[in-house]
C-alpha positions as CSV (number, residue, x, y, z in Angstrom):
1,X,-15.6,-19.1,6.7
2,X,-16.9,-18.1,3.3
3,X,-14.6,-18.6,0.3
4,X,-14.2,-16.1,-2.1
5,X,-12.6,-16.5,-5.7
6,X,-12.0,-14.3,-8.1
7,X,-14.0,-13.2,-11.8
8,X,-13.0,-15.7,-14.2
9,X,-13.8,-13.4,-17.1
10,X,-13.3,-9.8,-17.5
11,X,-10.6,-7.3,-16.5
12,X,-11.0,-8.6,-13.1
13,X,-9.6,-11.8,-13.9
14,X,-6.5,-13.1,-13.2
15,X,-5.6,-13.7,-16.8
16,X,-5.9,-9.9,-17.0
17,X,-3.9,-8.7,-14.5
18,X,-1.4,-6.7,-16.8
19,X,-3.9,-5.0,-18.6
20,X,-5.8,-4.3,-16.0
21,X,-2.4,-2.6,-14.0
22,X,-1.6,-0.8,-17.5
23,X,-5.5,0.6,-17.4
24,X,-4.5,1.6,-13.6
25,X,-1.1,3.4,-14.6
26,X,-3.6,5.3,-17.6
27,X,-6.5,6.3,-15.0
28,X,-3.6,7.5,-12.5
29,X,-2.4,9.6,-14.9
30,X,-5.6,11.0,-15.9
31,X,-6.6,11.9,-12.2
32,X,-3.7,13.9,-11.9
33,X,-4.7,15.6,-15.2
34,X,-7.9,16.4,-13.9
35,X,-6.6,17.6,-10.3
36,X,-3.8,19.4,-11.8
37,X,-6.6,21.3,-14.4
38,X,-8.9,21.8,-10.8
39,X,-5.9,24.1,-9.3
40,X,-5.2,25.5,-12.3
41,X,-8.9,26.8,-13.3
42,X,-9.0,28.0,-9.6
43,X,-6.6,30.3,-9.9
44,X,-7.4,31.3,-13.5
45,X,-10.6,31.8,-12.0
46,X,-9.7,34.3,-9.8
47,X,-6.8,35.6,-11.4
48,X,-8.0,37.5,-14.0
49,X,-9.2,41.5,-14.6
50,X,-10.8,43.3,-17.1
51,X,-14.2,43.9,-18.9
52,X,-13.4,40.9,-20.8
53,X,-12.4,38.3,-18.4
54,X,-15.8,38.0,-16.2
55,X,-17.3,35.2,-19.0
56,X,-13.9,33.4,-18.9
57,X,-14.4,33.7,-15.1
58,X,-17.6,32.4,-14.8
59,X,-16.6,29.5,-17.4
60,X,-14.2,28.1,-15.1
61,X,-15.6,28.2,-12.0
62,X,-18.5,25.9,-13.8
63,X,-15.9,23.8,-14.9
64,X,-13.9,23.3,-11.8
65,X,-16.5,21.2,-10.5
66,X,-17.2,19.2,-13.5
67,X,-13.3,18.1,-13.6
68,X,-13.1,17.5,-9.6
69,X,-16.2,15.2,-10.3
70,X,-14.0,13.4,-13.3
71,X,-10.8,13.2,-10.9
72,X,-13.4,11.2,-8.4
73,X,-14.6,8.9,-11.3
74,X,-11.1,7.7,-12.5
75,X,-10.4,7.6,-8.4
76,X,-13.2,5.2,-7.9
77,X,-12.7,3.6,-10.9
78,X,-8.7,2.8,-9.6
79,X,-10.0,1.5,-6.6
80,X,-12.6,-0.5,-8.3
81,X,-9.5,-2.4,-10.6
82,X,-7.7,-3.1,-7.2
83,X,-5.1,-0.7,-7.7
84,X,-4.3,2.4,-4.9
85,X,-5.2,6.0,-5.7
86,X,-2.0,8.3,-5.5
87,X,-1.2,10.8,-2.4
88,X,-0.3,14.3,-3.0
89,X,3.6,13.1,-2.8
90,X,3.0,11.3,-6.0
91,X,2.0,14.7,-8.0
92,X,4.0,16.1,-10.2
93,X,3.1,19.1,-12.6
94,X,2.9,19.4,-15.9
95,X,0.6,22.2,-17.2
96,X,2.9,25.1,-17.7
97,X,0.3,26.7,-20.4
98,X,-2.2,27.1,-17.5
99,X,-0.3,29.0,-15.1
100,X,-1.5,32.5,-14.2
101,X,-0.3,35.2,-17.0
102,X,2.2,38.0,-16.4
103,X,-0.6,40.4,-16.7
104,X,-3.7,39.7,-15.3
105,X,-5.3,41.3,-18.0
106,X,-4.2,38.6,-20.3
107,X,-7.4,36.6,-20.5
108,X,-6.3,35.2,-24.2
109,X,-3.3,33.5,-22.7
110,X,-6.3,31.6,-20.0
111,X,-8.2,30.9,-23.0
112,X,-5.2,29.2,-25.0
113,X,-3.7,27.2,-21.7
114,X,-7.8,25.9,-21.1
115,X,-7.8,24.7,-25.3
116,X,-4.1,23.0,-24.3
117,X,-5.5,21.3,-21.3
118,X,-8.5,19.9,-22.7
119,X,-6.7,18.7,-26.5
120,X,-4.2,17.0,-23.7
121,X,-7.5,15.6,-21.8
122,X,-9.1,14.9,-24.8
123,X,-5.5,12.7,-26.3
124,X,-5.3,11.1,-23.3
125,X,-8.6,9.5,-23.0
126,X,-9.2,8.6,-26.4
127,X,-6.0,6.5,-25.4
128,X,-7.6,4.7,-22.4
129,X,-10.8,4.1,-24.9
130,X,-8.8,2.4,-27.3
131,X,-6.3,0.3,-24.7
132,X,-10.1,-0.8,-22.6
133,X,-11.7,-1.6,-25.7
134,X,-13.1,-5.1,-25.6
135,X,-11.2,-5.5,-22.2
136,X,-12.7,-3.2,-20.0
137,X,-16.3,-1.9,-20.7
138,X,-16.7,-0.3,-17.4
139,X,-13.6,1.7,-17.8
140,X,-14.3,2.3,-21.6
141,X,-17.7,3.5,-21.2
142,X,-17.1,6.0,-17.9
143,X,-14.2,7.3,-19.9
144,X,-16.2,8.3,-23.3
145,X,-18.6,9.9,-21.3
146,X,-15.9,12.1,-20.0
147,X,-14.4,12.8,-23.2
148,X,-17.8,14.1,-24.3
149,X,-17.3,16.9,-21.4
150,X,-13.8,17.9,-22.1
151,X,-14.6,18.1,-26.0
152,X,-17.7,20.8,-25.0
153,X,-15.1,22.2,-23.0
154,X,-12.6,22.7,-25.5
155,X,-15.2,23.7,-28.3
156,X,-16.7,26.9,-26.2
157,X,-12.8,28.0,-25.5
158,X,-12.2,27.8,-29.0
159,X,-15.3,29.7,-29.7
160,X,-14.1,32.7,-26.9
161,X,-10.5,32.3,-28.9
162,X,-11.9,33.2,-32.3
163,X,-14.2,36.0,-31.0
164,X,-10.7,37.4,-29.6
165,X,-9.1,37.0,-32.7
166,X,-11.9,38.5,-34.8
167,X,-11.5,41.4,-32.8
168,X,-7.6,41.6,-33.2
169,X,-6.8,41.2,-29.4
170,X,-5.3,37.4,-30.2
């Protein structure tokens, strides 16, 4: 039978083994941002009427894949540091800015939850790039590539929130 052993460098190495669960706990958390931003950009996707709403529409529904596709990354990236990617039973919700608006008309409340969510996003992994620097390149580098995303997502919602508010409807 073969014998296996495990990295002696790097965060897969034994030595590591609390930084490399602390990086899990920080990835877990970010899929469930990501997931939780997925159902909420569905239904703000859907949700909304009005002449104004159809490029906020159209926004999301381009962006709903791109954050499914970041909840997969930190997924495979969990997997990848050994630890277990959390079941449904694990989720709890956060994002009270993104739920649907009393009016459906309301597209200026979407835009202001979508700028929460990603400044949240954006927090969040600037954490994980600072905790995985010099410990976990793998992690570090997926993870600034992501933050690239959600910063070009929160600059063109803050670019539809000024056009609102230069027209007075913000």
């Amino acid at each position: 039978m073969a014998q296996t052993r495990n990295a002696s460098q790097g965060i897969l190495a034994d030595d590591n083994t609390e930084a490399r669960e602390e990086i899990i706990g920080l990835l877990q958390k970010a899929y469930w941002m990501e997931i939780e931003t997925v159902m909420s950009y569905i239904a703000n996707s859907i949700n909304p009427d009005g002449v104004r709403a159809q490029e906020i529409i159209e926004s999301l529904q381009k962006d709903i894949q791109e954050e499914l596709g970041h909840a997969q990354q930190f997924a495979s990236r969990i997997k990848e540091l050994y630890g277990v990617v959390p079941g449904s039973m694990d989720f709890t919700p956060e994002q009270s800015y993104l739920q649907p608006p009393a009016h459906q008309t309301d597209v200026v409340h979407v835009v202001k939850g979508v700028i929460e969510a990603e400044t949240g996003a954006i927090e969040h992994y600037n954490l994980i790039i600072d905790k995985t620097d010099g410990v976990d390149p793998v992690t570090n580098d997926m993870v600034i590539t992501i933050l690239r995303d959600e910063e070009g997502h929160r600059r063109l919602f803050e670019g539809y929130l000024r056009e609102y508010e230069a027209e007075g409807l913000a």
